[in-house]
N, C-alpha and C positions, 0 to 999 in steps of 0.2 A: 634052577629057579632064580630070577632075576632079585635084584637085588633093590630095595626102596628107600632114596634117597631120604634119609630125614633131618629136620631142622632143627636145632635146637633152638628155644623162647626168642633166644638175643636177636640169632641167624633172620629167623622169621619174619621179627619187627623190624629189622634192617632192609630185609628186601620187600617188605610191605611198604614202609617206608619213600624207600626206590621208587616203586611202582606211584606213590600217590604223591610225590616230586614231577615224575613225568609226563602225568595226569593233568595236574596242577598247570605247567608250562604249556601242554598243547592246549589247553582252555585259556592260558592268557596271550597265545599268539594268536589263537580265534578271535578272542576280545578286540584285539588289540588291530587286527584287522577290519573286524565287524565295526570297530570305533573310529580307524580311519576314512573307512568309506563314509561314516556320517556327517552331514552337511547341513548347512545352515544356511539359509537365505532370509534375505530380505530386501525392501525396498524405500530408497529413502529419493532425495529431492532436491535440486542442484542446478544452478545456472540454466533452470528453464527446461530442465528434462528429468527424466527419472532414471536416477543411478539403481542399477540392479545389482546385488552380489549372491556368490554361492560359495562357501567357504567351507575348506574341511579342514580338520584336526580335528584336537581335544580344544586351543585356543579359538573355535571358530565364531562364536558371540563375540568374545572381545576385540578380535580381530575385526570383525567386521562393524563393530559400533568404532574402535579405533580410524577405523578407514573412512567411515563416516563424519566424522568430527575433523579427520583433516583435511576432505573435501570440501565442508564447511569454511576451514581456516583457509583454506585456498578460494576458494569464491570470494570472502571479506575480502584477500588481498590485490585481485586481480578484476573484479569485477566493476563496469563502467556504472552500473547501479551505484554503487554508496561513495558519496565523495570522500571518506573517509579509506576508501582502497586504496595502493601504492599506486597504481595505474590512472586512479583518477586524479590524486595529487600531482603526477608526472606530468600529464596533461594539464592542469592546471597550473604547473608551473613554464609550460613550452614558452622559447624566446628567451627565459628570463631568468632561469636558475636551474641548480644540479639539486635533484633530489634523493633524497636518505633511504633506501628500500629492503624490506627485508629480504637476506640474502636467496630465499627461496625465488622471490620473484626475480632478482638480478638472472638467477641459474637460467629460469624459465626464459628471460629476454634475448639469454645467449643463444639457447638452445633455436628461437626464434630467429635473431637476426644469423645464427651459422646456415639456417636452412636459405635464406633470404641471398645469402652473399653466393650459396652453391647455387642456387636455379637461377642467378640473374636477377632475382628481384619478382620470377616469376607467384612467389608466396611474399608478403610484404607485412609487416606486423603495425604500420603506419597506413595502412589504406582507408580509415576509418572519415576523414577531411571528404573523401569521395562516395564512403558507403555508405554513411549515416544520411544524402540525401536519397538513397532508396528508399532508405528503410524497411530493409527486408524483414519478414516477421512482424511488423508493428500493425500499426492498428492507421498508419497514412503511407504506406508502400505506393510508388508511383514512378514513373518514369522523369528524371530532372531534363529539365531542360539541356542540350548541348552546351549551353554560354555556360551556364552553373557547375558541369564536370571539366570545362576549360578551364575554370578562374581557378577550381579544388586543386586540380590534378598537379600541378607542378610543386604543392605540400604535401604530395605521396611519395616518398624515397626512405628505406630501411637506412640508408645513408646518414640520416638526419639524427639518427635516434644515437644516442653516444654513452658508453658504458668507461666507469672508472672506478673499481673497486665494486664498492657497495650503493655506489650513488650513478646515477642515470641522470639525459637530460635530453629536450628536443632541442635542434638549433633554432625552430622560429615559431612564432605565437602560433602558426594556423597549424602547425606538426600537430598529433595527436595516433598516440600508440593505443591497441586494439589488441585484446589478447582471445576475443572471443575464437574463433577461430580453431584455435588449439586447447580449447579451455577442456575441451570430455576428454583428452587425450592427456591433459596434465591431472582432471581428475583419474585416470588410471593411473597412472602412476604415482599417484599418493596411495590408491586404493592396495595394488602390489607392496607399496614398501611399508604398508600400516599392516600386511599380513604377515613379513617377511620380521618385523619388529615385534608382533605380538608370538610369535609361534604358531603359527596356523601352516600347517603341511602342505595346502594348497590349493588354491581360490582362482575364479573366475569375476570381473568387475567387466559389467558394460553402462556407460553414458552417452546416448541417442547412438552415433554412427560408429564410435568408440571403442574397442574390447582390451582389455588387459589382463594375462594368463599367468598363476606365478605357481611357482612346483610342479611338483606329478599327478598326475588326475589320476586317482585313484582305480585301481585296475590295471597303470600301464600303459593305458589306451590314449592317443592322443587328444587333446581338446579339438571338438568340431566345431566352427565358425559359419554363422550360414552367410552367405554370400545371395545380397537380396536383389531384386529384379528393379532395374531402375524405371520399369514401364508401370509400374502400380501406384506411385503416389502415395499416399500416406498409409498404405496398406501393402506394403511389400511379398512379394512373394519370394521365394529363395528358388536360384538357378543353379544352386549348388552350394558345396562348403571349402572350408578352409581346414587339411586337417595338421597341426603346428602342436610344437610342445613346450613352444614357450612364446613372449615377447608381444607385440600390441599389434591388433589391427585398427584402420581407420579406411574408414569411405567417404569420399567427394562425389558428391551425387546431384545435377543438375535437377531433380525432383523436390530437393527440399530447399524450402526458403525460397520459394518462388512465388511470382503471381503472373497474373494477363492481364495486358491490357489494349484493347485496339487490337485483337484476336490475336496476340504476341505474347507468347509468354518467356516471363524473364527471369530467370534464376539469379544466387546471388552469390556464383563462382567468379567474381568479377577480375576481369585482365587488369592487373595495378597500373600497366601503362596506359591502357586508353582509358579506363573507368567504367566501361562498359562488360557486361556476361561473356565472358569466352565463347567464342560460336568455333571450333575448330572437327565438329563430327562426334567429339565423344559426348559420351553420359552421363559416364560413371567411372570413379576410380577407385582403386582399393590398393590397398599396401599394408604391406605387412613388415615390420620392423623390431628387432628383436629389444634394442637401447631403451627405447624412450615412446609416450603414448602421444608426448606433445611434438616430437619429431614428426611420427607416423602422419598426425593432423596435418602439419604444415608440409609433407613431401607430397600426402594426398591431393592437394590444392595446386600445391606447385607440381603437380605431374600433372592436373587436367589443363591447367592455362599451359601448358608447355606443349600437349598435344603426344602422339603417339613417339616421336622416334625421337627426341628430345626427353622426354619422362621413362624410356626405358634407360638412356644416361645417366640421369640423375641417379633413378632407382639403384645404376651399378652403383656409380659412384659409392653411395652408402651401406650398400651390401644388404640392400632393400630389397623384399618381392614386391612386384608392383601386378598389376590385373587392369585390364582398359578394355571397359566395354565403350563401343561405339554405337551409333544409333540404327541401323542396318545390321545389330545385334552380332557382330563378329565381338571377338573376346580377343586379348593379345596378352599372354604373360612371358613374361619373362623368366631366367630358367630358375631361379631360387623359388618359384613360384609351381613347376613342372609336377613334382612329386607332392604340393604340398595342398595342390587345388584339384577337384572334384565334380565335374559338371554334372547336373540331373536334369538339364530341361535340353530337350528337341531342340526348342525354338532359337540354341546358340552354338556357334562354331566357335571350336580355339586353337587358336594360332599362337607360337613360340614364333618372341620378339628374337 
């Protein structure tokens, strides 16, 4: 006859105990799982587009009103709207004096004119003398006269702009720095580092062409980037994705910020050396960079005026993916870009630059 293990009171409540100890922890690792997958979104509004985020953690409200507020403090500083921004006083001082800037915006200028000195000048952050008589986006977009981008163009050089300290300055009255350009890519990266400040596990921020990725997407899985069709216009269709687990994409895309005229239409990629739209075959560019959102913007620009076999250079250069769609719809990436791009449409071929 077998023998029946018994317990004495103490024995009992000790291994009852046990049991609802272990009980207790798989219910807070489920929790605790089930609470990082949760997410927060919202949509807020910025330099003319709409900042979208998705943020997980526990911090993900605060995190995400924090990234909010210093998107905000970044538009004040850089934005040619309020004469009161750092950028509009810079300008307002060209020719004539060195001005006092806050050091975020100095960061941002460098980070501008390093992309300017690597592609030649092919990204320029002083091109604003030539672009403001398009006036892409506005409400009198036109084509200037040739005499009018003659007299501009020789006050277009990243050359001009001169960094010392915390103080900046242009060498001549007509200089004038422009930071639109890179401005959704600088808002991603306040967006990441206002997640990375608050305790938020880890977030997605996009502003118009824009994206910035910070942590682990919950699950594992990498974050997927749609990679949009430059044949649609203001309604984009995706020809595929980008799948990355970290760092910013940005697209230069000849569909936006354009108009016709005289059955011409003219985008507002413009080549800083002649003042005029880059006409070179491409359409569209895409890069993906792991540093900076405001990098990504300006490498973007400067790899479409640079053209196919010059912006795969650059792109090494920085240890950038880059993607070049042309308008006979071939695709050209490069290899950082091999494992990490996706195609889903028929309609395109891709070629390793």
């Amino acid at each position: 006859m077998k023998k029946v293990l018994e317990l004495s009171p103490k024995k009992l409540a000790a291994v009852l105990t046990g049991v609802l100890i272990l009980v207790l922890a798989l219910l807070a690792a489920i929790f605790l799982r089930y609470d990082a997958a949760r997410h927060y979104e919202c949509t807020n509004y910025a330099f003319g587009t709409y900042i979208q985020q998705t943020v997980y953690g526990k911090a993900r409200e605060q995190a995400a009103a924090s990234a909010a507020a210093a998107i905000g403090d970044l538009e004040d500083r850089i934005s040619l709207q309020g004469e009161d921004s750092d950028i509009a006083k810079l300008d307002a001082e060209a020719g004539s004096d060195w001005t006092q800037l806050n050091e975020k915006t100095v960061s941002l200028l460098n980070t501008c004119l390093d992309v300017a000195e690597k592609s030649g000048g092919a990204y320029d952050p002083t091109l604003y003398p030539v672009a403001s008589l398009w006036d892409f986006g506005g409400l009198s977009s036109r084509v200037p006269d040739r005499s009018e981008v003659e007299k501009f163009l020789p006050y277009v050089g990243y050359e001009n702009l001169r960094i010392d300290g915390n103080k900046a300055s242009l060498k001549y009255h007509s200089n004038a720095a422009d930071l639109s350009a890179v401005e959704n890519g600088a808002a991603c990266d306040e967006g990441t580092a206002a997640y990375r400040s608050a305790g938020a596990s880890a977030g997605l921020i996009a502003a118009g062409r824009s994206v910035g990725v910070y942590g682990r997407k919950p699950g594992g899985k990498p974050w997927s980037i749609a990679v949009q069709s430059p044949q649609n216009g203001k309604d984009p269709a995706s020809i595929g994705s980008l799948e990355i687990g970290s760092g910013f994409v940005s697209t230069a895309d000849s569909s936006e910020n354009s108009f016709r005229s005289g059955g011409v239409t003219y985008h507002s990629l413009l080549n800083p050396k002649t003042g005029y739209p880059e006409n070179n075959g491409l359409v569209s560019v895409t890069v993906w960079y792991e540093k900076s959102g405001a990098a990504a913007d300006a490498l973007a620009r400067a790899c479409f005026v640079l053209g196919p076999e010059k912006a795969l250079a650059l792109a090494e250069r920085y240890g950038a993916g880059v993607l070049l769609i042309d308008g006979q719809n071939k695709i050209v990436i490069n290899g950082r870009m091999q494992d990490a791009f996706h195609l889903a449409s028929s309609s395109y071929t891709v070629k390793r630059g």
